[in-house]
DOVEX-792589 format. One record per residue (C-alpha): x, y, z. Coordinates in steps of 0.2 Angstrom, whole numbers, padded with zeros to 4 digits, always signed. Example, Ala and Ser with C-alpha at 12.3 -4.5 7.8 and 13.67 -1.06 7.14 Angstrom:
+0062-0022+0039
+0068-0005+0036
//
This chain:
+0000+0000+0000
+0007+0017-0003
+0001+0031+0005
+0006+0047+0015
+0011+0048+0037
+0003+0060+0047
+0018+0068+0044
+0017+0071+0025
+0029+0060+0022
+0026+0046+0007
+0024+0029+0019
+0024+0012+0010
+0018-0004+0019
+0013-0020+0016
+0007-0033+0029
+0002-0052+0033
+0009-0059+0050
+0021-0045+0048
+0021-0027+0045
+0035-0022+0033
+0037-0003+0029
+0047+0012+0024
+0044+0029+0026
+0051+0039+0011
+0052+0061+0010
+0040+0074+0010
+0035+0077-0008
+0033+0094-0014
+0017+0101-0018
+0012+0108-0035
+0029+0095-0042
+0026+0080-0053
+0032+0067-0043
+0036+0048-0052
+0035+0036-0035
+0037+0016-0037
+0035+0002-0025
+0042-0017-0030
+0041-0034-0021
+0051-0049-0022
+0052-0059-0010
+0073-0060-0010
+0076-0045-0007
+0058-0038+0002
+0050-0020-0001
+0058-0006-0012
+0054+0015-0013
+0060+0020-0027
+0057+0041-0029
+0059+0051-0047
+0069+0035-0051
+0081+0033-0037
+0079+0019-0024
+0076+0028-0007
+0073+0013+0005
+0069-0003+0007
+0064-0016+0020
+0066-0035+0020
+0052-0046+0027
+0043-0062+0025
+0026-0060+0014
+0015-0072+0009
+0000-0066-0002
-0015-0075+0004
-0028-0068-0009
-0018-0077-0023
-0029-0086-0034
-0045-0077-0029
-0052-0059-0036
-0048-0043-0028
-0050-0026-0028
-0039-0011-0033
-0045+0007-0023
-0034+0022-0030
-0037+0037-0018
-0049+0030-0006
-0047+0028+0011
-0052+0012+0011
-0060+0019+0030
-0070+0004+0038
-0061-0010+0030
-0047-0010+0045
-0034-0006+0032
-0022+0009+0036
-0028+0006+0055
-0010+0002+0061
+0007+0007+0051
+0013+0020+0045
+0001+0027+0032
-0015+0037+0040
-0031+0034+0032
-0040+0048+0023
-0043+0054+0003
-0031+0056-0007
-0034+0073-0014
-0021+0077-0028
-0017+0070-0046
-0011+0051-0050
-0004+0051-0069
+0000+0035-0078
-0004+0021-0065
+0008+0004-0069
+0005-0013-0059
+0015-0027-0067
+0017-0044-0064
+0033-0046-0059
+0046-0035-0051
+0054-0019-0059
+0073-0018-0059
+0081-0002-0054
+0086+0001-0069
+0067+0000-0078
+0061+0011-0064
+0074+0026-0068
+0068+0024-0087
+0051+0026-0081
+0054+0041-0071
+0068+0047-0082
+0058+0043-0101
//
């Protein structure tokens, strides 16, 4: 899940039995900014911002809804569902711009994110 702290920094989590996160920068309002997460797990959770890897955090992480239908939410909440109820993203709307939107099957290298945030 990607989403923002209460402190307007971007936050990046992903949990099953574990939490695994990373908080990233404050982005600057009224800037275009290119942010990617990739998974795999040998080498855990990656932030990449505008093309350069900014952190990452190792963790164990199974997906349990593999196989079975689920939903995508851009810019909700997702308020009532118990997502965003711990960790570091705060729940609330996303109120801003989201241009070209990604989700691949398999995980980026560092070098295909710069050439998608560098084109």
């Amino acid at each position: 899940m990607l989403g923002f702290t209460s402190s307007g920094n971007v936050g990046v989590q992903s949990w099953n039995s574990n939490s695994v996160s990373i908080t990233g920068p404050v982005v600057t309002t009224n800037v275009w900014t290119h942010l990617a997460v990739t998974y795999e797990p040998s080498y855990g959770l990656r932030l990449y911002v505008n093309g350069a890897q900014y952190g990452s955090a190792s963790g164990s992480y199974t997906y349990q809804a593999a196989g079975t239908p689920v939903s995508l939410l851009l810019g909700s909440s997702l308020s009532g569902l118990g997502a965003c109820a711990s960790g570091v993203i705060t729940m609330g709307q996303y109120n801003g711009y989201i241009d070209e939107f990604e989700l691949y099957s398999r995980e980026l290298s560092a070098a295909n994110v710069y050439s998608l945030a560098n084109p």
